[in-house]
C-alpha positions as CSV (number, residue, x, y, z in Angstrom):
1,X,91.1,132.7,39.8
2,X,94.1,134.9,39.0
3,X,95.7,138.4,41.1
4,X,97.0,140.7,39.3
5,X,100.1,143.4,39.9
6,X,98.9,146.2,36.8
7,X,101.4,149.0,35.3
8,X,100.2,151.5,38.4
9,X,101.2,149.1,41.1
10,X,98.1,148.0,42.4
11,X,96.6,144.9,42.9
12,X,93.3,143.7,41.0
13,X,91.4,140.7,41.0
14,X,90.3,137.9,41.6
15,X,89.8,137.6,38.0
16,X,89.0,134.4,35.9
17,X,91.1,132.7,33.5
18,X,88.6,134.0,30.7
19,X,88.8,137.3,31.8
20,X,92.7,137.5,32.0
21,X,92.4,136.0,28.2
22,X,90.1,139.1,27.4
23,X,92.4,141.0,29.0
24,X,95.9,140.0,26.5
25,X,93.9,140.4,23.7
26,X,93.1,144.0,24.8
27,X,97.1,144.6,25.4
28,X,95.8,145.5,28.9
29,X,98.4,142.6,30.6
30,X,101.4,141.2,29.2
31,X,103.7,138.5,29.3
32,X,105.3,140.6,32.3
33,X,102.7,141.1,34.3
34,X,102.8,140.1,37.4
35,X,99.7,137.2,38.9
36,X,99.2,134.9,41.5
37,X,97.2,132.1,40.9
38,X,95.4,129.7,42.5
39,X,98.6,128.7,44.6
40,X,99.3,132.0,45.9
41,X,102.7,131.8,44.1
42,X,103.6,135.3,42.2
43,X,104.9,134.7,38.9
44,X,105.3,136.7,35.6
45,X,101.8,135.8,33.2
46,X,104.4,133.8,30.6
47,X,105.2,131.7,33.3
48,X,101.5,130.0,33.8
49,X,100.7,127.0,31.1
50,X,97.5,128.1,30.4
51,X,98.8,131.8,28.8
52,X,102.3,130.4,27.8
53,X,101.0,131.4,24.1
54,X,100.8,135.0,24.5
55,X,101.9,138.3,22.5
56,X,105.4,139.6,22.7
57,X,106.1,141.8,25.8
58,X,104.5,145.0,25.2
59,X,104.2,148.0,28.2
60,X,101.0,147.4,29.7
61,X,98.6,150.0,31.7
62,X,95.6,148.7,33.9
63,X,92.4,150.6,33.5
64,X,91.3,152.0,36.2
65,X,88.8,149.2,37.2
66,X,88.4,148.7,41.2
67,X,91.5,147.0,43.1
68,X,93.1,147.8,45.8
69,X,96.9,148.8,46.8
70,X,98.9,146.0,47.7
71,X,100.9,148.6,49.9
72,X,97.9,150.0,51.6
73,X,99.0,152.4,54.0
74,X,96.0,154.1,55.3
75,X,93.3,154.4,57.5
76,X,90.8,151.3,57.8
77,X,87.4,151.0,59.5
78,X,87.4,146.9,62.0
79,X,84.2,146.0,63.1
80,X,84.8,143.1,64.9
81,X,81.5,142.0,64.6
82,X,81.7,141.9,61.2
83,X,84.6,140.1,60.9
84,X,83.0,137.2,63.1
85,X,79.7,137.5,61.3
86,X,81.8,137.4,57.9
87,X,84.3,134.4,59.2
88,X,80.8,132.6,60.4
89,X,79.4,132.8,56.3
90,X,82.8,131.2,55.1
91,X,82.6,128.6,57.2
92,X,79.0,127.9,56.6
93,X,79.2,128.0,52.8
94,X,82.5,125.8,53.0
95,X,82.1,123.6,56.6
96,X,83.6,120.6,55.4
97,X,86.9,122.4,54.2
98,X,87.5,124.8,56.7
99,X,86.7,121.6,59.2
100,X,88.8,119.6,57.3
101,X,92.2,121.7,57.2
102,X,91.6,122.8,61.0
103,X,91.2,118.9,61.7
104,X,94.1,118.0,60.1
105,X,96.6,121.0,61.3
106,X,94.7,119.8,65.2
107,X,95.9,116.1,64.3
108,X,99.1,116.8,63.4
109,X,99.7,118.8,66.9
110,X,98.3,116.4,68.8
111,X,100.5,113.4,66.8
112,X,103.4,116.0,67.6
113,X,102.9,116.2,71.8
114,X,102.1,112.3,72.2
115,X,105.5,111.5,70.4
116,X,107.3,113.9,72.9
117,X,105.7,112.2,75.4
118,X,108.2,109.3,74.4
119,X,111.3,108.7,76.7
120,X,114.8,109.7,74.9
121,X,113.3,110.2,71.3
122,X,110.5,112.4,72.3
123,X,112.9,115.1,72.4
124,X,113.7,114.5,69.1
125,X,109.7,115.3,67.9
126,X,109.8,118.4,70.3
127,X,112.3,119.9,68.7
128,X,111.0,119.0,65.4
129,X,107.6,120.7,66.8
130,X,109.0,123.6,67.4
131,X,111.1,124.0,64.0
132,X,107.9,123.2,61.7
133,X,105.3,125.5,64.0
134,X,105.9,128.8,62.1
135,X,105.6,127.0,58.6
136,X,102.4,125.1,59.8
137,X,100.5,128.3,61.2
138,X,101.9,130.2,58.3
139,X,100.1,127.8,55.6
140,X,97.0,127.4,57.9
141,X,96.4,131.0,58.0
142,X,97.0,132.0,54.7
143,X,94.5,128.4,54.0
144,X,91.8,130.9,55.7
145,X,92.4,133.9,54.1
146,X,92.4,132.3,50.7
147,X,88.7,131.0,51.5
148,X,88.0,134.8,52.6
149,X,88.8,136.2,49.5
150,X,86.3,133.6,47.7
151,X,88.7,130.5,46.7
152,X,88.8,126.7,47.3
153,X,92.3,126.0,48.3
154,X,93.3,122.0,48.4
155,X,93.8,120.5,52.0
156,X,97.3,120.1,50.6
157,X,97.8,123.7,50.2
158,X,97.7,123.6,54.7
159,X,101.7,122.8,54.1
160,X,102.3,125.9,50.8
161,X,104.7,127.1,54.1
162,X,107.3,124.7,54.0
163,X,107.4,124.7,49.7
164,X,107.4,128.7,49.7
165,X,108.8,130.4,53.0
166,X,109.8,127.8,55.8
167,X,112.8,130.1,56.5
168,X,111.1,133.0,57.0
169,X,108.0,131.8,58.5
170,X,109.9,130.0,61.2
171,X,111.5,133.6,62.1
172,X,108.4,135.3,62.0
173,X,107.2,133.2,64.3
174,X,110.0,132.6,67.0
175,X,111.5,136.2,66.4
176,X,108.2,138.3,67.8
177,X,107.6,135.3,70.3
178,X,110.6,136.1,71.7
179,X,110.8,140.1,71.4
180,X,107.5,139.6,73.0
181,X,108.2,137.5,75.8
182,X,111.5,140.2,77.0
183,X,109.3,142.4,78.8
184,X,108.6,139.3,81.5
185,X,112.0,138.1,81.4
186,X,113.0,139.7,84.1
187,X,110.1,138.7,85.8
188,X,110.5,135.3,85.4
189,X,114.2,135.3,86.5
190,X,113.5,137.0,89.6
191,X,110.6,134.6,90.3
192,X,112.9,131.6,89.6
193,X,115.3,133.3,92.2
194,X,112.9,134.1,95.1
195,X,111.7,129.7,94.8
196,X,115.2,128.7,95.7
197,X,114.4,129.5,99.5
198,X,111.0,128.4,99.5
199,X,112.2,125.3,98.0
200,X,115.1,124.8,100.6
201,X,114.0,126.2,103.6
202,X,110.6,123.8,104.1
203,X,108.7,126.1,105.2
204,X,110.7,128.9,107.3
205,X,110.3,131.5,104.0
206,X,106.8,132.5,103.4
207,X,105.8,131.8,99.9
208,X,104.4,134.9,99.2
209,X,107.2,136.9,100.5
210,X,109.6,135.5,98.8
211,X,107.7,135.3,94.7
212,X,105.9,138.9,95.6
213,X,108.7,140.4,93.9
214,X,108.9,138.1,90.8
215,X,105.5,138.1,90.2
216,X,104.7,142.3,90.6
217,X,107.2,142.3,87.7
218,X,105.5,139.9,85.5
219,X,102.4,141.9,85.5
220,X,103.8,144.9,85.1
221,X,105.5,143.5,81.9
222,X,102.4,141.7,80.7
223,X,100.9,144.8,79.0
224,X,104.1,145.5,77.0
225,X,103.6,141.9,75.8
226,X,100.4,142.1,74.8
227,X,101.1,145.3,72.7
228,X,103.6,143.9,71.2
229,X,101.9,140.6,70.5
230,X,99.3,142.4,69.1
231,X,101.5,144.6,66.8
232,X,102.3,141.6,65.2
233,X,99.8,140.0,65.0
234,X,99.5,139.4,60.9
235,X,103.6,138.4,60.4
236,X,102.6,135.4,59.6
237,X,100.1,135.5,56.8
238,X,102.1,138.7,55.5
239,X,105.1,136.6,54.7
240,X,103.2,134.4,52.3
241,X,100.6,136.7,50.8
242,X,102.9,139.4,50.1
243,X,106.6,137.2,49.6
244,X,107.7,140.0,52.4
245,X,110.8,138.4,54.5
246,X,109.9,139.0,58.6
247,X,111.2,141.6,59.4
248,X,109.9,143.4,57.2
249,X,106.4,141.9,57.4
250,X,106.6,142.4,61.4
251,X,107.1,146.5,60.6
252,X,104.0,146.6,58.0
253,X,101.7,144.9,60.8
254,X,103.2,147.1,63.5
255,X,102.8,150.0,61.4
256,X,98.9,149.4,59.9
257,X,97.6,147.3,63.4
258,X,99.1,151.0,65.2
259,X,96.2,152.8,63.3
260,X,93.8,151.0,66.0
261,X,95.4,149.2,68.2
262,X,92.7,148.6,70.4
263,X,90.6,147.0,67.9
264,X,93.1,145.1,66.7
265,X,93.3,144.3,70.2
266,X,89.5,143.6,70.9
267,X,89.2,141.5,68.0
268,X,92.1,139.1,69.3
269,X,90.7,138.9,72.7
270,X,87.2,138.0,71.3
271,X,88.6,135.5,69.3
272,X,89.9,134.4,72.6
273,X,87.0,134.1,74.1
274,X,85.3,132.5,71.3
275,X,88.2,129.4,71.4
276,X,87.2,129.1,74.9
277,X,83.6,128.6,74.7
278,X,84.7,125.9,72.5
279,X,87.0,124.2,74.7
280,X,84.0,124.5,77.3
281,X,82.4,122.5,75.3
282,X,83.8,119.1,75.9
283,X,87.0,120.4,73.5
284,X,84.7,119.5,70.6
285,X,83.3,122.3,70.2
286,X,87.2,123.9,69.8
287,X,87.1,121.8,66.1
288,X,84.2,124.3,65.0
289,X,85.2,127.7,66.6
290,X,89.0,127.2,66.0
291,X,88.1,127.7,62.6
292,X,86.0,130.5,63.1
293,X,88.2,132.4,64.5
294,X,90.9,132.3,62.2
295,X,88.4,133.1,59.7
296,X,87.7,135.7,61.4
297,X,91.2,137.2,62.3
298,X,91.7,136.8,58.1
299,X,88.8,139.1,57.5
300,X,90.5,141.5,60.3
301,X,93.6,141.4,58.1
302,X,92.0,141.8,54.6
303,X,90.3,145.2,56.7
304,X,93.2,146.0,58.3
305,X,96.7,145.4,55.8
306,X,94.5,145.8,52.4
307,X,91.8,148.3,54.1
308,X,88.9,145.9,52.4
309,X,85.8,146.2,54.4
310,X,83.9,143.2,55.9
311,X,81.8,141.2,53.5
């Protein structure tokens, strides 16, 4: 299945590869049009094997069949029902792949805490935990939003992150993790502060006395964190489905997630919720609801950055 960029700027597909040969011999797409295929990689049509035989470059115009703006910038409607009912329907018409991937990514986190575990080199895997975690989540999530939209991704596609955006991915996860985090800082400083006579004293400073302070700070922070947090909440998958470097894609998810904030808001903390029943459930049940809810969260970003409304 093939994405399309026409002559107006906007976005149509998915298309097939019949279609797209329907549509050079109409003059309706050129060697120049822009496509993503089944990769998520945007190229130029010339550059795909499969259409390398195609007319000479000629100025193209999409018809106005139905596609959506790939810089939506409008108003959207989230149900965040239907985002979990449409996350559940993915999952149940592809179970063993949307297992599979979440297994693997869960396998490869768990690989990555048990080698830091190790004494002197398990620093060494900690550090490489933290370097790769933006490009992991990054191809996970996208993973889920390319079953969303209707395709069957390869379980190697979880690591399309590292091949097509590592730098940027690791910034647009460490940059609003840390912009995030600032509001607490002070906080957690002052909290740090107030142990050091609880800790030296033994027992002559009462506790609460002395991390009253530090912690009425941290909750007062807390809800500047969350907003942000939630602001930027679709950085990740916005790097690799639109090629957008973070900062950037951190400004078009504040910008559209502002519209409704407390949706976007409501359907995080549900997904929340959701995780934990799972872990409830012995942890197993985290392998099927871990899923879900990204899943889920994808369909909230097709509603919410492309204003497509649940399936």
């Amino acid at each position: 299945m093939y994405r399309i960029i026409g002559g107006d700027g906007n976005e149509y597909g998915p298309v097939t590869a019949e279609q797209m040969r329907q549509w050079i011999a109409e003059n309706r797409v050129n060697g120049d049009t822009r496509v993503q295929g089944a990769d998520g990689v945007w190229k130029t049509l010339r550059e795909f094997p499969e259409f390398a035989e195609i007319p000479p470059p000629q100025v193209a115009t999409m018809p106005p069949v139905q596609g959506l703006p790939v810089d939506f910038d409008g108003d959207y409607r989230l149900d965040i029902g239907g985002c979990l009912g449409s996350g559940w329907r993915v999952m149940r018409s592809q179970f063993g792949l949307a297992f599979g991937v979440g297994l693997v990514f869960a396998g490869i986190q768990v690989a990555l805490a048990l080698l830091g575990a190790i004494p002197l080199i398990g620093t060494i895997f900690s550090i490489g935990s933290f370097v790769i975690g933006g490009p992991l989540m990054g191809g996970l999530v996208f993973f889920y939003l390319r079953m969303v939209r209707g395709e069957s991704p390869e379980l190697g596609n979880l690591f399309d992150g590292f091949r097509r955006a590592f730098g940027q991915l690791f910034l647009g996860q460490l940059v609003p993790g840390l912009l995030a985090f600032l509001p607490m800082l002070p906080g957690m400083v002052v909290l740090l502060v107030g142990l050091i006579p609880v800790l030296v004293s033994k027992g002559d400073v009462p506790p609460l006395a002395a991390l009253a302070p530090g912690l009425l700070l941290i909750l007062l922070g807390f809800p500047v964190t969350l907003y942000l947090q939630t602001c930027w909440m679709f950085t990740l998958p916005l790097i690799l489905d639109q090629g957008l470097d973070f900062w950037t894609a951190m400004g078009r998810s504040r910008r559209q997630v502002g519209r409704h904030w407390w949706l976007c808001c409501g359907l995080t903390v549900v997904i929340g919720l959701v995780n934990l029943l799972g872990l409830l459930c012995c942890f197993v049940g985290a392998l099927v609801t871990f899923p879900l809810s990204l899943l889920a969260l994808m369909q909230g970003y097709e509603v919410v950055i492309h204003g497509r409304e649940s399936r």
